[in-house]
C-alpha positions, 0 to 999 in steps of 0.5 A: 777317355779319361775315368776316376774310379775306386781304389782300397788304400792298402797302405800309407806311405811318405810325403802324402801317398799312398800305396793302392790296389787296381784292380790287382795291380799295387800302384803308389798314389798322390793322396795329397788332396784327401784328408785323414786317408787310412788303410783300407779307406777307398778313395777314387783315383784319376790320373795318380791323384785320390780326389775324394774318399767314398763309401766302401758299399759303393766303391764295391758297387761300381767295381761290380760293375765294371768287372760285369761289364769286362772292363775293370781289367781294362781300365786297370791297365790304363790307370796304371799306365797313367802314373 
């Protein structure tokens, strides 16, 4: 199964990435595909690439539920396996 999910930008970095948090867990991504990307911006994350910013209500949304439903750890290790 295949899941984007929000991730902070935590720093940027060269040729267009980005260094972002998972759940706890630091990883560089492709922000290639997402314009005027900051720190602290939240983007959603497949497969390595941020695809689009989203608001940071939101974002905290959705990771709240993922932690309420146990998975955020889960989907964590499987995203950072995927890059």
């Amino acid at each position: 199964m295949c899941l984007a999910i929000p991730v902070r930008v935590e720093a940027l970095q060269e040729d267009e990435m980005a260094l972002v948090d998972i759940g706890g867990i630091r990883k560089s991504v492709s922000i290639a595909l997402v314009e005027d990307v900051a720190v602290g911006d939240y983007v959603i994350l497949h497969v390595g690439y941020a695809l689009n910013k989203i608001d940071p209500e939101e974002a905290e949304r959705t990771l709240a539920l993922f932690a309420e439903m146990g998975e955020l750890e889960q989907i964590a290790s499987e995203a950072a396996a995927q890059l």
